[in-house]
C-alpha positions in Angstrom: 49.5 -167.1 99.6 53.3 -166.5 100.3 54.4 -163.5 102.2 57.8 -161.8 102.3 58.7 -160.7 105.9 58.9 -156.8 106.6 62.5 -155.6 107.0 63.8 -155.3 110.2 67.0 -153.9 112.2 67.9 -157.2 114.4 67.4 -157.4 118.2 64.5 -154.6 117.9 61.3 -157.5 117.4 60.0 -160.5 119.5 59.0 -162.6 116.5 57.6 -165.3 119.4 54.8 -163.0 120.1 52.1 -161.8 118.0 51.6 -158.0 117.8 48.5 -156.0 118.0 49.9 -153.9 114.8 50.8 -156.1 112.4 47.5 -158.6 113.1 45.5 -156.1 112.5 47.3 -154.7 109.5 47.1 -158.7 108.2 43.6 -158.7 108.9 43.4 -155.5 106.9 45.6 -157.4 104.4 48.8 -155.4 104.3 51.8 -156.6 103.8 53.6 -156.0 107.0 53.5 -158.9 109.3 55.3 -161.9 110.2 54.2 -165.5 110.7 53.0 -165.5 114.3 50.8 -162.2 113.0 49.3 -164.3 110.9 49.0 -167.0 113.2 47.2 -165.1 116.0 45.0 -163.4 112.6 44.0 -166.9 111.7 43.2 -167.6 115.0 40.2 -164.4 115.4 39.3 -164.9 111.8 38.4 -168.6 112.9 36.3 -167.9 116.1 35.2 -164.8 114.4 34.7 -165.3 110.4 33.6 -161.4 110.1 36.7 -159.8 111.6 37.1 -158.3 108.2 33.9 -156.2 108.6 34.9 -155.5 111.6 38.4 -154.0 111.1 37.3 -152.1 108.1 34.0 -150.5 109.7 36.7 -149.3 112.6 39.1 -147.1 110.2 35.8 -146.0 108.7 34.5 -144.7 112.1 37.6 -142.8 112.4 37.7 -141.2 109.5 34.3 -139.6 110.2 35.4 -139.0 113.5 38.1 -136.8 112.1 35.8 -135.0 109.9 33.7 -134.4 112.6 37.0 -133.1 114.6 38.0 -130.5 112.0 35.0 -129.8 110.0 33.1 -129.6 112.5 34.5 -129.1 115.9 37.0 -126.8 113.8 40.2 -128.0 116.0 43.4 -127.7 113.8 45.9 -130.3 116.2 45.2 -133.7 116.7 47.0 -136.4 119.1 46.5 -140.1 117.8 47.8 -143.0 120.3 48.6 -145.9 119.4 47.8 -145.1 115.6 49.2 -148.9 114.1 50.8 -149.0 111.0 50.1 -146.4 107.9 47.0 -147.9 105.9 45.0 -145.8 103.1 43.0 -142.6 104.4 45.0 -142.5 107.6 44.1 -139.6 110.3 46.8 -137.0 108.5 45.0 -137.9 105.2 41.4 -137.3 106.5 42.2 -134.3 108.6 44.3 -132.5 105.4 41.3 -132.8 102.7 39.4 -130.8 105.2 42.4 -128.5 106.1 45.4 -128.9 104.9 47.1 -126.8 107.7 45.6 -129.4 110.9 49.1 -130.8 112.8 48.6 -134.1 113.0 50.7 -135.7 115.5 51.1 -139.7 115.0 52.4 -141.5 119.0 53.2 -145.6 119.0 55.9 -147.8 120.1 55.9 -150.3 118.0 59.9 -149.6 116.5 57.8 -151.1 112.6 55.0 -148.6 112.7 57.5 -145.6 113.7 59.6 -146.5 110.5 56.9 -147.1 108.4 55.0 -144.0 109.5 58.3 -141.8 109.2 59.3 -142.9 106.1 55.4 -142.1 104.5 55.5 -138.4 106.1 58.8 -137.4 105.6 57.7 -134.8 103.0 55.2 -134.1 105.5 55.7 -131.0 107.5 52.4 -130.4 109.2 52.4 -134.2 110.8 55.4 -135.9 113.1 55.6 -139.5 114.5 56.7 -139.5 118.0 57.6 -143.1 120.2 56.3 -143.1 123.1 53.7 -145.4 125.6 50.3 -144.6 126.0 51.1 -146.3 129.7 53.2 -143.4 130.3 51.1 -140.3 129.3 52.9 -137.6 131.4 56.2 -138.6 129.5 54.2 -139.1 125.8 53.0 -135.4 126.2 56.7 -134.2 127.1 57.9 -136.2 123.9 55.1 -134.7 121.5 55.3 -131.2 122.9 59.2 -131.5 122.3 58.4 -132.3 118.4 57.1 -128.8 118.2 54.0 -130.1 116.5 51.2 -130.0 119.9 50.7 -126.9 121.8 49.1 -127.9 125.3 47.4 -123.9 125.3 45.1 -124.8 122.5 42.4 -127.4 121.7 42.9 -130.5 120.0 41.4 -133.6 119.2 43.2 -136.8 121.3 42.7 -140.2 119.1 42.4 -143.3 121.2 41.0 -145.4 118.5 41.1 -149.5 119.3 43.9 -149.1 121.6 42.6 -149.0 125.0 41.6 -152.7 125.0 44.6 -153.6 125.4 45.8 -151.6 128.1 44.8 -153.9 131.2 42.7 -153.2 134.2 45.5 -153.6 136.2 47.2 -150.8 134.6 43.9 -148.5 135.0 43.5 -146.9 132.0 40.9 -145.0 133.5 43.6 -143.1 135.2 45.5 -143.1 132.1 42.3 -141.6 130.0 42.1 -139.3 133.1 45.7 -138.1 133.4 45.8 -137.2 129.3 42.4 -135.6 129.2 43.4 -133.0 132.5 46.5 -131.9 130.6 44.2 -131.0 127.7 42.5 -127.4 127.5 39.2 -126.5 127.5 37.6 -127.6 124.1 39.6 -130.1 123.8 37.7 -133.1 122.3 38.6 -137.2 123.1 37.5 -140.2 120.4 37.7 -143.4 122.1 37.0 -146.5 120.0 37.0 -149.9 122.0 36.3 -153.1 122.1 32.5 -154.3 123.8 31.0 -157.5 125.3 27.7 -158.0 124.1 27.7 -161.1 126.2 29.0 -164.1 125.7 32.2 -162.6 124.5 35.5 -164.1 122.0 37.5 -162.1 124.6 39.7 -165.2 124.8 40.9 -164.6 121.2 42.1 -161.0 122.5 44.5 -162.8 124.9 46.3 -164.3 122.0 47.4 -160.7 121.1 49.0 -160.6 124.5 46.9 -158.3 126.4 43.2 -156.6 126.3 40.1 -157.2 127.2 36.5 -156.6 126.4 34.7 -154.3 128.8 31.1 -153.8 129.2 29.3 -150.6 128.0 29.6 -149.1 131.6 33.2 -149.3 131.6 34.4 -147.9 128.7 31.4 -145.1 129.3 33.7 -144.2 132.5 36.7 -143.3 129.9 34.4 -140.2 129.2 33.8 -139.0 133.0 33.7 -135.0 132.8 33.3 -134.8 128.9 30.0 -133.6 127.6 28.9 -136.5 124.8 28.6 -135.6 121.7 25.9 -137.1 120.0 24.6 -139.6 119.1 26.8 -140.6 122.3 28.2 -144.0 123.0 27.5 -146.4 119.9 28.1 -149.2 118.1 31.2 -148.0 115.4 28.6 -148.1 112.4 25.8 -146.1 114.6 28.2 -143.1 114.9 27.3 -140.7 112.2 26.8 -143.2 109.7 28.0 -142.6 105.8 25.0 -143.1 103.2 27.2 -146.5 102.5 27.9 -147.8 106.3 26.4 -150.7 106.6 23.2 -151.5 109.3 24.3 -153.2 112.5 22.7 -155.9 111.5 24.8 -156.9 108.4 27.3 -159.1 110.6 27.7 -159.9 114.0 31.4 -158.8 113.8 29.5 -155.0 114.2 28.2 -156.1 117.7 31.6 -156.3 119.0 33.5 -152.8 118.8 31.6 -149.4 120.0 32.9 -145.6 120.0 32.5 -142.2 121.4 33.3 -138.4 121.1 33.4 -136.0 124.0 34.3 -132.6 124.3 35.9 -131.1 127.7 34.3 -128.1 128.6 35.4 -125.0 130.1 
């Protein structure tokens, strides 16, 4: 199959590195990704023949996660990190055909999804894409407050969805997770999605993107100290709040390897 290379300002892309963006959107099968995308994509497909399965059951966890957010924990502002480049149903999409008046704030640094993502909501007025570095949460709240589009005073729903895998343990996310969730009100609810060994793990294949890991159970579970679970809790992506169509855990392995999470912070 021939591909035609996204459109790029020069000097603003390492084409000698594979990025965690545009893999995934080639494993997704989009159109915006370059060779060593495709290369690194081949690469998890091989070790990994469901990855396809897996990629698709982890947009559909967040869209019910963002029903969940404003049908049902009624919040009207949501923060997604590290959302990737703009696919079909995205968080603004989900959140709208519940209530079309949520703010939906969109936060990467990849310079392809920001153009990509601002071109696709610039009729938007109720959703803004902000650069910034989920490494760097103190400044990334400045930047998304100063987009008039997140008010700190008032609940909202922070997305973290298959990003925190690839922040290192070196650069503690914990602390990170813990830094963003104490500038957050009361009510405030955090999704995480991430990445699990179920033993035995292809984490190897993860270090071709660059960075990441996979954690155990117990250490992404520590991204939620001080939240109050919502149920069913920590789960596999296709245990939490199922659709009449998700399919069982047991339809490909690919399912054992990603799990996810909704917390609220109380008062």
């Amino acid at each position: 199959m021939q591909h035609n290379e996204p459109s790029l300002t020069e000097g603003t892309i390492d084409l000698t590195k594979p990025n965690v963006a545009r893999v995934y959107d080639y494993l997704l099968g989009g159109k915006d990704h370059f060779a060593v995308d495709r290369a690194a994509g081949d690469q998890i497909r091989k070790a990994m023949p469901g990855v396809q399965i897996g990629v698709e059951e982890q947009r559909a966890v967040l869209r019910r996660a963002t029903r969940y957010l404003v049908g049902e924990a009624g919040l009207r502002q949501l923060l997604d990190i590290g959302t990737g480049l703009p696919t079909v149903n995205n968080v603004h999409d989900v959140a709208h055909s519940v209530d079309p008046g949520v703010r939906v704030t969109y936060v990467d640094n990849d310079p392809i999804v920001l153009s990509h993502a601002r071109a696709l909501l610039a009729n938007d007025t109720a959703t803004v894409v902000v650069g910034g570095d989920l490494r760097r949460p103190e400044e990334l709240l400045d930047r998304a407050q100063l987009m008039d589009n997140l008010d700190l005073r008032e609940p909202l729903g922070l997305i973290l969805c298959g990003i925190l895998h690839h922040i290192p343990d070196d650069d503690d996310p914990w602390a990170i997770v813990g830094e963003l969730v104490a500038a957050l009100p009361p009510g405030s609810h955090v999704f995480i999605q991430h990445l699990v060994d179920p033993g035995g793990s292809l984490s190897e294949e993860l270090r071709g993107l660059g960075r990441g890991r996979y954690r155990h159970r117990d250490e992404i579970a520590r991204f939620f100290t001080g939240l109050e679970m919502v149920e069913p809790g920590l789960v596999h992506v296709t245990d939490w709040r199922p659709d009449p169509d998700t399919p069982s855990l047991d339809y490909d392995p690919a399912l054992l390897f990603a799990v996810a999470g909704l917390a609220r912070k109380p008062a």
